[in-house]
N, C-alpha and C positions, 0 to 999 in steps of 0.2 A: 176629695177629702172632706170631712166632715170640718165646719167652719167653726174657727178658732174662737170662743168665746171673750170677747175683750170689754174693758170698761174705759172712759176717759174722765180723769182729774182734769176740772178747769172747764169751763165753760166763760173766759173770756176771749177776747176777741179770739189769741188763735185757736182754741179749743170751736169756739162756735163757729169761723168758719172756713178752718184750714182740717179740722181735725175729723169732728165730729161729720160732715157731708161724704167725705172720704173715707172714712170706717164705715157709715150706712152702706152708701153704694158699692162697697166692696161685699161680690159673692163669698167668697170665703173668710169673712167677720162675720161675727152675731155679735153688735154693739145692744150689749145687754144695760148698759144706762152710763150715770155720771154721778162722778165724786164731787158734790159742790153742797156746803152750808150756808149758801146764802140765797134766800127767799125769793131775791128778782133774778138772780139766773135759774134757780130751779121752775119760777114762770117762761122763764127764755126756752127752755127747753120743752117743758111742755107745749109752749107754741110751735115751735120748730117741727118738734118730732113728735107730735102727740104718742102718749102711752108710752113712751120711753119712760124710764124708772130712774129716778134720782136717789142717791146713797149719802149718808155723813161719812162714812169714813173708809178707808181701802182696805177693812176688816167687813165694815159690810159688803161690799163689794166682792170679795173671794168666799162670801157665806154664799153669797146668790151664783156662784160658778164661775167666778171669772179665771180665764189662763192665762191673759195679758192685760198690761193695761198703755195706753198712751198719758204721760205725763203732760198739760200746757195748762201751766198756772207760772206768776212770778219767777224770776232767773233764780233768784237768793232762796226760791225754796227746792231748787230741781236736784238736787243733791241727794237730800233727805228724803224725799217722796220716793225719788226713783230708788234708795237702796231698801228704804221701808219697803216698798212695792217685792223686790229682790227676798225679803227675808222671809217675804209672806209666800213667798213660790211664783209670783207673779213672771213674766215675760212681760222684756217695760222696752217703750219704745219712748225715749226724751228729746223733747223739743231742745232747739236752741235757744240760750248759749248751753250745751249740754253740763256745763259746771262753770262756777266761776273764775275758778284757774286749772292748772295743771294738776298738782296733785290732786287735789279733789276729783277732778274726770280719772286720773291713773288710778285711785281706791276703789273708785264705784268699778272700774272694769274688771278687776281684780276679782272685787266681791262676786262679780256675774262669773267669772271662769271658775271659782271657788265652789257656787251652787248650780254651775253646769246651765243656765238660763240665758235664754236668747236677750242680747242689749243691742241696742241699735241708737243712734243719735236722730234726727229726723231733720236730715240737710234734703231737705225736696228739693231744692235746687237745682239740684246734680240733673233733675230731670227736667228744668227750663228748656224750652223751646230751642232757643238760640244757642246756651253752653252745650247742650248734644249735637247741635249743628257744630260748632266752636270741635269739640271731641269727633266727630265722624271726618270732619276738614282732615284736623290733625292724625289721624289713626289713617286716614285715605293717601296720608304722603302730600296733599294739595296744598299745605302750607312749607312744606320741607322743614327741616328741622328747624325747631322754638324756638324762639329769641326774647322775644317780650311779650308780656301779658296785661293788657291795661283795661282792668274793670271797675264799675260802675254800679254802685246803689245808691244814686241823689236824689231827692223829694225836696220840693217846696211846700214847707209844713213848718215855717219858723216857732209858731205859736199853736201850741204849746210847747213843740220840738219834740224829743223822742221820750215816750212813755218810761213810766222808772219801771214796770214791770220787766222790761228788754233788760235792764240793767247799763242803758248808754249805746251810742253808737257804734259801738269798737267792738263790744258782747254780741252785740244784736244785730246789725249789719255785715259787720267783720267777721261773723262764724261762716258766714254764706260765704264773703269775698274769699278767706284765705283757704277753705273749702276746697274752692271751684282753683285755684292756685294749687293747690299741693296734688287734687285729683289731677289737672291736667300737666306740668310742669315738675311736680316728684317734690323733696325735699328739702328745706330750708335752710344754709347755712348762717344768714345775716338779715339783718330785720332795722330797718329807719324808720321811724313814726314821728306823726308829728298830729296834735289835736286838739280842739277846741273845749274848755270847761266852763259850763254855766252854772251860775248862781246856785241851780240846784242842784250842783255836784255832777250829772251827768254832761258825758260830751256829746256834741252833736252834729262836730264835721271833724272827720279824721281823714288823716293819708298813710301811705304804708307799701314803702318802697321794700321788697324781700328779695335776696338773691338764693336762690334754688341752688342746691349741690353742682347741679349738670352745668350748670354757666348762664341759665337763662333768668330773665328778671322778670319781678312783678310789680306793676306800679294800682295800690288798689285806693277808691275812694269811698266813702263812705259819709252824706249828710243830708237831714231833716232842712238844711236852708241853705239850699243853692236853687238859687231864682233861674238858673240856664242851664240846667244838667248836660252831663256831655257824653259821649259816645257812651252806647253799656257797654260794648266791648270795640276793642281795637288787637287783633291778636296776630302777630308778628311774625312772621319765616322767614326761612330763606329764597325762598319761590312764594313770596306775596305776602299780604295782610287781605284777613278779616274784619270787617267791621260790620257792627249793631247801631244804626243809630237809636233805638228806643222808640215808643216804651218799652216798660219792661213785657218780660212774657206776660201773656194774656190769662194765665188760669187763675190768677190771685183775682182778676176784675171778674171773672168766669162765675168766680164762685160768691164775690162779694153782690152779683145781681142775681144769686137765686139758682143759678146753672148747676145741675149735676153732671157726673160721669158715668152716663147710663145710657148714654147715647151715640150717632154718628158725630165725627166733629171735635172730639174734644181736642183740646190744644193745638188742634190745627192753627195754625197763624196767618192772616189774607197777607197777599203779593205784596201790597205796600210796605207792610213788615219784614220781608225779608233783609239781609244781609248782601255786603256785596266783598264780592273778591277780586282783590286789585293788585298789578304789576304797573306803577306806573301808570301811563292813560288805560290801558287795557284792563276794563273792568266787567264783571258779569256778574250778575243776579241771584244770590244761591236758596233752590228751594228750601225753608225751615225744615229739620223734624219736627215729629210732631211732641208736641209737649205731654210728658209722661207720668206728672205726677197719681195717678189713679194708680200705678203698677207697686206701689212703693208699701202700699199696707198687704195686696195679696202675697207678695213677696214674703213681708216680714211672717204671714200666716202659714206661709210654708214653710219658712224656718223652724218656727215653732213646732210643725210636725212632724221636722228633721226632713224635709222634703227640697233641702237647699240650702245656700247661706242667707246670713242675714242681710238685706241691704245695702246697709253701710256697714262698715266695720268699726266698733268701736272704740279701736286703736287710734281710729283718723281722728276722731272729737276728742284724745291725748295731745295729740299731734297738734291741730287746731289749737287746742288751747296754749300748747306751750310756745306757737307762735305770737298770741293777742298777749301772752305772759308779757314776753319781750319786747310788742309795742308797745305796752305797758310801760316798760321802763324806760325803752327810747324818748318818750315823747315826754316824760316826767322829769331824765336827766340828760336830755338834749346831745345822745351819742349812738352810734349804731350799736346793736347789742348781736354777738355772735354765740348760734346755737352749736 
């Protein structure tokens, strides 16, 4: 198919290097440049990607061809850009937290069904190493049916602790955790939160106990300073558990040394990494998939040409939100909140 013409808002960190490396080396993009007014990222970019074309506005941007664009700029501007994006004819793919609450995410999807335009959230996640190893487990029967789901996004990083661009750890961590919760587990009837607020108004260690329709629970965490992180996953059946001890997947460090996905090897995870699957003493070693987020923009470009669906669906990032809604209030008036 002829390659989807896409632009990207945002050239900080996730734009520069979750976004922008990922639309280049995808054959079917033509990342035609970057929505950014500000003088030292549009140096950034000419470094990066020499002769890339930098744009002021997503009006210039659709003058020069664009058919999609990806959103990664600020949480509190993702709203507005992405339905701006939307009224301009764009196909917008928006970073997390893909809104800041619930209704806002339910408008913006509205608005996309309303001008018939591909929307997608951008939970890369879903394509970690380990949660598709966690998903092939489960969908294989080798964990027999769910019971508990106990994940993990802790960082030793007290200082300065979590950027306000994220919007707090509960936005910005928690889009990933309760994600990976409703993908693999289904739907939320009951939500306990509990979290930590700094000086500067955002939180930076959260918990977030959910109980899923089907009967099984999620116990999730989420902190900038925790000096001994602990399992990234621990994932519960009736015929065994899974667990991760960490680090995280490898393609976030992949990409933060320079690494593209143009080669053999990507997301591959070495043996030390793997996972083990346990009954009691009886335990074995389970080979990783491989880590998949490279698949996630040709995807979204074939949506776009009606050559499939979109990635995510952007019912989930409703869904998603209107679960952090509710930890939101748990952890503000110290009660479980039921959906």
């Amino acid at each position: 198919m002829d390659p989807v013409r896409f632009g990207l808002v945002g050239y900080g960190f996730g734009g520069r290097w979750f976004h922008a490396p990922l639309l280049a080396a995808a054959g079917e993009c033509d990342l035609l440049g970057v929505v950014t007014t500000s003088s030292a990222r549009q140096a950034l970019v000419a470094a990066d990607h020499p002769g890339l074309r930098t744009f002021a506005s997503l009006e210039e941007l659709v003058g020069a061809g664009a058919e999609a664009v990806a959103v990664s700029t600020p949480a509190g501007t993702h709203t507005e850009l992405t339905e701006q994006a939307l009224r301009l004819g764009l196909a917008v793919v928006c970073d997390k937290p893909f809104a800041l609450d619930a209704p806002a995410a339910r408008g913006t999807v509205a608005l996309a069904a309303e001008l018939g335009l591909p929307l997608a959230p951008y939970q890369n996640r879903r394509w970690d190493s380990d949660f598709r190893t966690v998903r092939a487990l489960a969908d294989g029967g080798r964990l027999g049916a769910l019971r508990r789901l106990e994940s993990r996004f802790e960082r030793w990083d007290p200082e300065p602790g979590p950027p306000a661009a994220g919007g707090g750890t509960l936005l910005d961590f928690g889009s990933h955790l309760v994600d990976q919760a409703l993908v693999l587990l289904g739907p939320v009837e009951a939500v306990h939160a509990e979290r930590r607020v700094r000086d500067t108004g955002l939180d930076d260690d959260v918990f977030l106990a959910l109980v899923h329709t089907g009967g099984a629970r999620s116990h999730l965490w989420g902190s900038w300073s925790e000096g001994a992180p602990g399992l990234r996953f621990r994932v519960t059946g009736s015929a065994g558990s899974y667990t991760v001890a960490g680090p995280m997947d490898g393609q976030e460090a992949a990409l933060l040394a320079g690494r593209r996905p143009d080669g053999g090897g990507w997301g591959v995870e070495p043996p030390e990494r793997w996972g083990r699957l346990s009954r009691g003493d009886d335990a074995e070693t389970v080979p990783s998939e491989r880590g998949a987020w490279d698949t996630f923009y040709p995807a979204f470009a074939r949506a776009v040409r009606g050559e499939g669906p979109v990635p995510v669906d952007p019912a989930d990032a409703v869904a998603t939100a209107a679960v952090l809604d509710a930890a939101r209030v748990s952890a503000t008036e110290g009660r479980t909140v039921r959906l």
